[in-house]
C-alpha positions as CSV (number, residue, x, y, z in Angstrom):
1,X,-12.3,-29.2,-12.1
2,X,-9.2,-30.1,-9.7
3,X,-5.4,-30.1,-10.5
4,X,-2.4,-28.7,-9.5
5,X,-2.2,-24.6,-9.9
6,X,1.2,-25.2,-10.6
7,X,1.1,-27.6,-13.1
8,X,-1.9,-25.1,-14.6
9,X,0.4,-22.3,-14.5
10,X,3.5,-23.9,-15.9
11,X,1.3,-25.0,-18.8
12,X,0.1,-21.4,-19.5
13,X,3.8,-20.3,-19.4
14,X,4.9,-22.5,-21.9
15,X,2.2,-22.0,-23.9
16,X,3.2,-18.0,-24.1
17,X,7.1,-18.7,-24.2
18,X,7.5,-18.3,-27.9
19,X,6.9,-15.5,-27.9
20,X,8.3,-13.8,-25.1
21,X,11.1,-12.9,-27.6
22,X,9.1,-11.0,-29.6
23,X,9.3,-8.1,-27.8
24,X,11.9,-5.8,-30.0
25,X,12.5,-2.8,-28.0
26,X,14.4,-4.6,-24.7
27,X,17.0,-6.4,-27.1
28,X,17.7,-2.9,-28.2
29,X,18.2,-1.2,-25.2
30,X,20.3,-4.3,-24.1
31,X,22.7,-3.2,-27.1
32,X,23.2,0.0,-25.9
33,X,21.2,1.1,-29.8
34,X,18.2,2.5,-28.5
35,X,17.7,6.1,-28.1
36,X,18.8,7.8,-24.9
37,X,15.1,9.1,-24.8
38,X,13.3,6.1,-25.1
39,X,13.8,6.0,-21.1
40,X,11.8,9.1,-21.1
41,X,9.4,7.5,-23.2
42,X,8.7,4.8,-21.1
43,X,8.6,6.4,-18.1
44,X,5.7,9.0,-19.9
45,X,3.5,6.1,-20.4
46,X,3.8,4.2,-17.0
47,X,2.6,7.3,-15.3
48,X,-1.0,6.7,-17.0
49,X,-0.5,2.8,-16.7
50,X,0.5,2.4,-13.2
51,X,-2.2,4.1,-11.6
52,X,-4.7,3.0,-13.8
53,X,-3.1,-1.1,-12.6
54,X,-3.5,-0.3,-9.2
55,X,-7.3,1.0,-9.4
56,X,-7.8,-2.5,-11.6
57,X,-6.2,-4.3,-9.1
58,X,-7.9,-2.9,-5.8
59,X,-11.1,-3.5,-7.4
60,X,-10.3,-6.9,-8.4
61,X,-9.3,-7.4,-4.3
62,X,-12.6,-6.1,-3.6
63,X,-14.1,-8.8,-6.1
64,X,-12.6,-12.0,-5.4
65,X,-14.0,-13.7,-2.0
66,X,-11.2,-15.8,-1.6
67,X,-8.7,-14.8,1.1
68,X,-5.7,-15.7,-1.4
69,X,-7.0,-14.0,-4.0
70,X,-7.6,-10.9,-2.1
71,X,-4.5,-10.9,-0.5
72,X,-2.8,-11.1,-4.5
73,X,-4.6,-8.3,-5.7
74,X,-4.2,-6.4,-2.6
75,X,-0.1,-7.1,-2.7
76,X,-0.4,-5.8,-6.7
77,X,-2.1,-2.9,-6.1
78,X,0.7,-2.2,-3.1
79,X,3.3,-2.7,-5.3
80,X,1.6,-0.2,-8.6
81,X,1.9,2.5,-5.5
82,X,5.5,1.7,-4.5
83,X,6.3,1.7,-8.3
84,X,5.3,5.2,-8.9
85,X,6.8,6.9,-6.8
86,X,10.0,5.4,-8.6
87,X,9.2,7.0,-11.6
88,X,10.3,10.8,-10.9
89,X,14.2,10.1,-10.7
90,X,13.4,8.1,-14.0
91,X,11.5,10.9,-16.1
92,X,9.1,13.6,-14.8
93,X,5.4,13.3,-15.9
94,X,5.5,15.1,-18.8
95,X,2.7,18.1,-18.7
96,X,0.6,18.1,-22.2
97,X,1.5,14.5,-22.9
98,X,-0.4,12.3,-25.6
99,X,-0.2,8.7,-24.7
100,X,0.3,6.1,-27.3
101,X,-2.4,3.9,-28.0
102,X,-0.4,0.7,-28.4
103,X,1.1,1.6,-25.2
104,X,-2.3,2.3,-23.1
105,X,-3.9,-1.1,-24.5
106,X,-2.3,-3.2,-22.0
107,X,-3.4,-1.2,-19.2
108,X,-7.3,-0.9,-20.6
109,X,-6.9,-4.8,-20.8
110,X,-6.3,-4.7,-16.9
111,X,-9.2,-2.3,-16.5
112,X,-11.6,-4.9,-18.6
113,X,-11.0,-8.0,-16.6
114,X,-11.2,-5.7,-13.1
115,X,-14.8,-4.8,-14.6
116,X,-15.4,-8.8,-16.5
117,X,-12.6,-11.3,-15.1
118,X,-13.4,-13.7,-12.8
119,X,-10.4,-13.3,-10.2
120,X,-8.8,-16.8,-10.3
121,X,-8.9,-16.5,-14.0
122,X,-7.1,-13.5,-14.1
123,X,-4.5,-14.5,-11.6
124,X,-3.5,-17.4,-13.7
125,X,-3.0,-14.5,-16.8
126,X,-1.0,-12.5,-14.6
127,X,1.2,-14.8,-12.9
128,X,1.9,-16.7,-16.2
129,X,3.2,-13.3,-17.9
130,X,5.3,-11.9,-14.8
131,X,8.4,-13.9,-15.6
132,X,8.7,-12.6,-19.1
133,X,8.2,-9.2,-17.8
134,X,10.4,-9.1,-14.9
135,X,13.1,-10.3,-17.2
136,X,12.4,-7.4,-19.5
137,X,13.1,-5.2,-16.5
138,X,15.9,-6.2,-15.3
139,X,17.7,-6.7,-18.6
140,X,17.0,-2.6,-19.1
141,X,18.3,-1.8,-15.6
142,X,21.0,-3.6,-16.1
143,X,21.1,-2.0,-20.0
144,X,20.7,2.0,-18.5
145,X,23.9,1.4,-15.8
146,X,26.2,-0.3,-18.5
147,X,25.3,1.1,-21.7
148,X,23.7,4.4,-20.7
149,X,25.4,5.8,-17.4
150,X,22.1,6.3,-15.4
151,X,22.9,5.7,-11.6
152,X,20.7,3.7,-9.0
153,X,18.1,5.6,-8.3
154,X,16.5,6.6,-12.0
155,X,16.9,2.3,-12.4
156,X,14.7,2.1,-9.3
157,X,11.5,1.2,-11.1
158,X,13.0,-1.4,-13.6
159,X,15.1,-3.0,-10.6
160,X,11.0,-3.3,-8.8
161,X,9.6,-5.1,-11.5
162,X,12.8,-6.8,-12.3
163,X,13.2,-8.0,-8.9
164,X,11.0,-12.2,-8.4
165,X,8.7,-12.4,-6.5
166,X,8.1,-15.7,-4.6
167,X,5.6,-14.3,-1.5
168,X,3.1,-13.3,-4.5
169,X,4.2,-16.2,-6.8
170,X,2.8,-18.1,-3.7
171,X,-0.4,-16.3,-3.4
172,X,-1.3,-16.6,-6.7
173,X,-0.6,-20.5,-6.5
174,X,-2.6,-20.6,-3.1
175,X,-5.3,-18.6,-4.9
176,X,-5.2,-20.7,-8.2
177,X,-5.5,-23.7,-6.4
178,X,-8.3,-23.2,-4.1
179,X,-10.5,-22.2,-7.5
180,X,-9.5,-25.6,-8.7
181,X,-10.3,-27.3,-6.1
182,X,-14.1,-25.6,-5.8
183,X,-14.4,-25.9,-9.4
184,X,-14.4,-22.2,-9.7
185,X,-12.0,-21.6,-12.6
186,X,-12.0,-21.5,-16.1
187,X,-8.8,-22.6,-17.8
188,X,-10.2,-21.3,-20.8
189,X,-10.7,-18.2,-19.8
190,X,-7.0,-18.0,-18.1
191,X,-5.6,-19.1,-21.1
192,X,-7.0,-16.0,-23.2
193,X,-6.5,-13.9,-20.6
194,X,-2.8,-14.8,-20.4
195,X,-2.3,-14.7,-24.4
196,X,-4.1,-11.2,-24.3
197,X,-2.1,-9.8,-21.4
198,X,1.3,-11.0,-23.2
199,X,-0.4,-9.5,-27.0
200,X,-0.8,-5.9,-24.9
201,X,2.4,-6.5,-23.3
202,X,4.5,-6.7,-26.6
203,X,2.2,-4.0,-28.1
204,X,3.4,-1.7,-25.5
205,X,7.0,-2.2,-26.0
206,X,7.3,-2.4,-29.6
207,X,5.4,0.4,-30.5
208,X,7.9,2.5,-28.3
209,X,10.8,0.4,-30.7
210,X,8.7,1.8,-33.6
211,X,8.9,5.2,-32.5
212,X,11.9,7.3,-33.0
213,X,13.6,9.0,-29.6
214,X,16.6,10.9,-30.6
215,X,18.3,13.3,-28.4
């Protein structure tokens, strides 16, 4: 099979687009309505997920044979490590805490394909759910300054993942594209993968809208 990754991509993304709003807890926090301690909350549950991500994603670097690919994972992985050690002027990690399941789905997800995925496959999952998600981010950090007072450095980790992109957008096309081009990728595959990323995504966020954080 050959094509243009970027047409591929695009596709993927407007497949998931509907239902990108359907995500309940970020429109809250964008009110200024949710909980102070949601932040907390989050912050609880991305220690787990974030190192967890970055093991997934090293291994998938150690998977895929194409340099592109590698170099993707590798960059992920990277940024998993930088993005931790955001998280302490967020929330501390909570001793004794009991993880959510609807919140550690996404990350067991990423831990499956690592394991199953084929690499290309799940670059085209990834890179099709990170504008949803980066929008997510910044429209909290922006949320915890104007609604909720918090100063620059406890926003760190939302400004990260809230922050494009386009050196690892490019990888990920480079990456995408040489698949096509050896007939190596299964569209699919990438198209489950994407729906299923963007199912654990939501799951994650609206079970922490489900959950009641009170001061």
């Amino acid at each position: 099979m050959t094509g243009s990754a970027r047409e591929l991509i695009d596709a993927v993304q407007a497949e998931l687009a509907p239902h990108d709003d359907d995500n309940r807890l970020v429109p809250s926090v964008a009110a200024g309505e949710a909980a102070r301690g949601i932040f907390a909350a989050i912050a609880a549950e991305e220690y787990r997920i974030v190192r967890s991500d970055r093991r997934g994603f090293l291994h998938l670097a150690s998977r895929a044979r194409e340099r592109n690919a590698q170099e993707f994972f590798a960059a992920l992985a990277a940024g998993e490590g930088l993005a931790l050690g955001k998280l302490p002027a967020l929330a501390e990690e909570p001793p004794g805490f009991e993880p959510r399941a609807g919140c550690q789905a996404y990350p067991a997800f990423v831990a499956w394909l690592a394991l199953n995925g084929e690499p290309a496959d799940v670059i085209v999952a990834i890179i099709a759910n990170f504008a949803a998600f980066g929008r997510y981010c910044a429209a909290i950090a922006a949320a915890m300054r104007e609604r909720y007072g918090f100063d620059d450095e406890a926003c760190a980790f939302f400004d990260f993942f809230g922050t494009p992109s386009p050196e690892l957008e490019e990888l990920a096309v480079r990456a995408v594209q040489a698949a096509l081009d050896a007939g190596e990728l299964s569209e699919k595959d990438a198209r489950t993968h994407a729906r299923l990323f963007q199912a654990y995504e939501l799951d994650f966020w609206n079970t922490l809208a489900d959950d009641d954080h009170r001061d």
